[in-house]
Backbone as a ProteinNet text record, in pm:
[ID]
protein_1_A
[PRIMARY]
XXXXXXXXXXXXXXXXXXXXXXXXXXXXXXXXXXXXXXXXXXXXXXXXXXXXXXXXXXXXXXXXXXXXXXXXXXXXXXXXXXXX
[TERTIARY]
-755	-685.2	-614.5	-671.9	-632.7	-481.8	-470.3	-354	-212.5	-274.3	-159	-129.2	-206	-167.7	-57.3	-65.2	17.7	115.4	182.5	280.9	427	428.1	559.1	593.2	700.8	719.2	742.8	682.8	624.6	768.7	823.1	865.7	800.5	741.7	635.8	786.5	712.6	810.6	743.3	841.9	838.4	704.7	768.4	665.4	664.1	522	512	553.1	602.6	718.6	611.1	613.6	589.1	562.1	452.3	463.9	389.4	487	430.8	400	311.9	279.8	383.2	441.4	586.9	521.3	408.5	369.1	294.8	218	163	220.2	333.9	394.4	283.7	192.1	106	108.8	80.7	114.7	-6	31.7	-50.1	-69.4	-30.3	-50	80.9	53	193	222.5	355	417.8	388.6	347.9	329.8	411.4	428.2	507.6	528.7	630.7	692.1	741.5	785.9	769.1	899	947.6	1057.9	992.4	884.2	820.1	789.6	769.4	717.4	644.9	628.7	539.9	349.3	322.4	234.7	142	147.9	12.4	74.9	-12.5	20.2	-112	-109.3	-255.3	-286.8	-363.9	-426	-566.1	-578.6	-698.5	-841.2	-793.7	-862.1	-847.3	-946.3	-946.7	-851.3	-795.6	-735.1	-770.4	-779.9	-834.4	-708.8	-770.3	-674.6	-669.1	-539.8	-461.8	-416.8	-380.7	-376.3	-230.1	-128.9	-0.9	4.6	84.9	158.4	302.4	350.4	498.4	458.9	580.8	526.5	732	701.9	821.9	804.7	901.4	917	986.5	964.2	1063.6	1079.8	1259.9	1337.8	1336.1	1362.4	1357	1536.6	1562.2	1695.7	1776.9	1796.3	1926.2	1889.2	1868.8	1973.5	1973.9	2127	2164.4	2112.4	1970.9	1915.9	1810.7	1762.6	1665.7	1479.4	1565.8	1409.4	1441.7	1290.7	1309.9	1216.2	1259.2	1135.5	1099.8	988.8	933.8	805.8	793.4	640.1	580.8	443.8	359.1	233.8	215.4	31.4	-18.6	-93.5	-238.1	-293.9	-273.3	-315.9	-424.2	-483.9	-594.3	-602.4	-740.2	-779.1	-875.3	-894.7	-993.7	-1132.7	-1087.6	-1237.4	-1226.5	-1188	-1206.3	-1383.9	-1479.8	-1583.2	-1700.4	-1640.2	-1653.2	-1619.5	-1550.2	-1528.9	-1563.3
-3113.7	-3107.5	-3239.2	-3355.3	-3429.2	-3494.1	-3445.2	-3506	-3412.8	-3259.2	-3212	-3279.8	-3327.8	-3369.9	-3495.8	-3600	-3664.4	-3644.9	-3570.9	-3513.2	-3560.8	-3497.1	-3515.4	-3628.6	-3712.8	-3848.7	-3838.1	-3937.4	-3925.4	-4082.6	-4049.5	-4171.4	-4225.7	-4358.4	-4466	-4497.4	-4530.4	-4585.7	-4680.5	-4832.9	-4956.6	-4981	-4840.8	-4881.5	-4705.6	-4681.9	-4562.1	-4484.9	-4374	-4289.1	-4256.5	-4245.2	-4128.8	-4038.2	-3906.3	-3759.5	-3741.8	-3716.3	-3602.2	-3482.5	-3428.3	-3278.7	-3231	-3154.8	-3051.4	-3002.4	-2913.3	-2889.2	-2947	-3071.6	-3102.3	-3240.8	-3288.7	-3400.8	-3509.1	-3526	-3618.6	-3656.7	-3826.8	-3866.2	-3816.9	-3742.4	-3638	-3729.6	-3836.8	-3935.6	-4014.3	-4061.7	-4151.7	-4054	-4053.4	-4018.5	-4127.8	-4091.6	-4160	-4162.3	-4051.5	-4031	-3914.5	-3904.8	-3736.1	-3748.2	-3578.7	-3564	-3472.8	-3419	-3342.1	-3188	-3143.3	-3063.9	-3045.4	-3167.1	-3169.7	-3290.3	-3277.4	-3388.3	-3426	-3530.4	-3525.6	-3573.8	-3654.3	-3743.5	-3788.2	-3722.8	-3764.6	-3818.4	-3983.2	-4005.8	-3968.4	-3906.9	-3883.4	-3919.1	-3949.9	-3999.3	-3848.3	-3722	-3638	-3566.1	-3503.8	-3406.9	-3261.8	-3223.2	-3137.5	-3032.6	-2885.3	-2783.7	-2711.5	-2719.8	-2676	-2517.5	-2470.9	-2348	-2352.7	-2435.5	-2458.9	-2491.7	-2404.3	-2415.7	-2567	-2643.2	-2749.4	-2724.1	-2758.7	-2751.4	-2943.9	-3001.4	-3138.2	-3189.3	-3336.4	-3374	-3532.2	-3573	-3698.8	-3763.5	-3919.1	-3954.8	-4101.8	-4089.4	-4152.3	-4323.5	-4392.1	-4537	-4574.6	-4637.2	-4619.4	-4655.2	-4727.2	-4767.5	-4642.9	-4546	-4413.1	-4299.7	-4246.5	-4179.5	-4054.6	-4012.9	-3890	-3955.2	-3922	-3921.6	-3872.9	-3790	-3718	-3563.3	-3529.3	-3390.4	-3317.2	-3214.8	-3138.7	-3030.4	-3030	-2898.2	-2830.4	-2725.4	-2630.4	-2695.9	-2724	-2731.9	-2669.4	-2627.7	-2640	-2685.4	-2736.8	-2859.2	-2725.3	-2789.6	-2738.7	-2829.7	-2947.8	-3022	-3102.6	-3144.2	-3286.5	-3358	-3481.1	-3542	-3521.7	-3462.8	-3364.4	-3233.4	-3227	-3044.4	-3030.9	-3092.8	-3065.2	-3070.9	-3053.2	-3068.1	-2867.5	-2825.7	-2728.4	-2570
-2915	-2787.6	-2756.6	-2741.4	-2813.8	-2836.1	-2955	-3060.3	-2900.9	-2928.4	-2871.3	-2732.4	-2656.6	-2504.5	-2548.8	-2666.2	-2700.9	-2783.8	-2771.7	-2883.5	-2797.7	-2685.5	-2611.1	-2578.3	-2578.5	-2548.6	-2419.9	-2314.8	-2171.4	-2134.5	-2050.7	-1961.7	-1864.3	-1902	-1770.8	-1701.9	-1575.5	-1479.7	-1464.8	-1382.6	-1373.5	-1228.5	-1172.2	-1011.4	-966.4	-951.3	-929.6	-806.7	-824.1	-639	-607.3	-504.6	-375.8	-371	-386.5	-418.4	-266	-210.1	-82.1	-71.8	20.6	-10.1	93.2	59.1	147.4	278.8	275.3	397.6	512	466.7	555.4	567.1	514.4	500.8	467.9	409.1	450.4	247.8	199.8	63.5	-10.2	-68.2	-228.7	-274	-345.9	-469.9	-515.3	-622.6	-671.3	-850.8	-838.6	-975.6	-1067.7	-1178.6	-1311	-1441.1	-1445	-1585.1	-1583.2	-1671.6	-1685.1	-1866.5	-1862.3	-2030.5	-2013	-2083.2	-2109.3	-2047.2	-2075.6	-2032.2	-1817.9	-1802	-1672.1	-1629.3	-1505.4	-1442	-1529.9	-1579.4	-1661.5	-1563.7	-1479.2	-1415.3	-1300.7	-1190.1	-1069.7	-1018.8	-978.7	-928.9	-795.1	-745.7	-598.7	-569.1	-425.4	-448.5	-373.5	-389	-327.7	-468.4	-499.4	-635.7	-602.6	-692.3	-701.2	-819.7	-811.6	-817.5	-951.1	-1076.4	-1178.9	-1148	-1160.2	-1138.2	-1002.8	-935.6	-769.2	-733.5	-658.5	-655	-545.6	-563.6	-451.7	-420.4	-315	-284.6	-254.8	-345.6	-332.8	-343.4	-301.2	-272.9	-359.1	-426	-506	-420.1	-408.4	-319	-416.7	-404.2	-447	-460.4	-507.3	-467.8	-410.6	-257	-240.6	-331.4	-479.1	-542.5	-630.3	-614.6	-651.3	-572.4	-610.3	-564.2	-484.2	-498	-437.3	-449.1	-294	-216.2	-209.4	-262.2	-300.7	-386.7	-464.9	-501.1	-524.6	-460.5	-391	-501.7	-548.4	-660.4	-622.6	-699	-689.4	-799.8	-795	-949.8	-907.6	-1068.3	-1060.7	-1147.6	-1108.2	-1156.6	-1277.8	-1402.7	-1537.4	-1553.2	-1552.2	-1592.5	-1509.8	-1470.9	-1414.6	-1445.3	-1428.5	-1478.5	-1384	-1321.7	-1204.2	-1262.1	-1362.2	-1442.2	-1450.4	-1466.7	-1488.8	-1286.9	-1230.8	-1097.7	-1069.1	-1122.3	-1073.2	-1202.1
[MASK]
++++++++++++++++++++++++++++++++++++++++++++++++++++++++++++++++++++++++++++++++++++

């Protein structure tokens, strides 16, 4: 399991965004890295529940052009997978 979670080449960022949760406006965690595939690691500090939909919002750093961007995910693994 393993080898495959590292297969996709992941982009680190310099300083981690903003991930807000859409509905209750209140900060989900910080963006980490992403893969061609999708969002790979978002840190939060409340456990989150694998198969669990979010409406979550990225927010932008101002020297570019868009602001923020707003997506659906669900939590495929966590490192609290054995919690549930």
């Amino acid at each position: 399991m393993e080898k495959e979670r590292c297969k996709l080449k992941r982009k680190h960022f310099f300083e981690y965004f903003d991930v807000v949760d859409s509905v209750s406006g209140k900060l989900f965690g910080k963006l980490v890295d992403v893969t061609p595939e999708g969002i790979k690691t978002i840190l939060c500090e409340k456990p989150i529940k694998p198969g669990s939909l979010y409406r979550l919002t990225i927010c932008i750093p101002k020297e570019f052009k868009i602001q923020h961007i707003q997506i659906e995910a669900t939590c495929v693994w966590s490192s609290e997978d054995e919690d549930y």
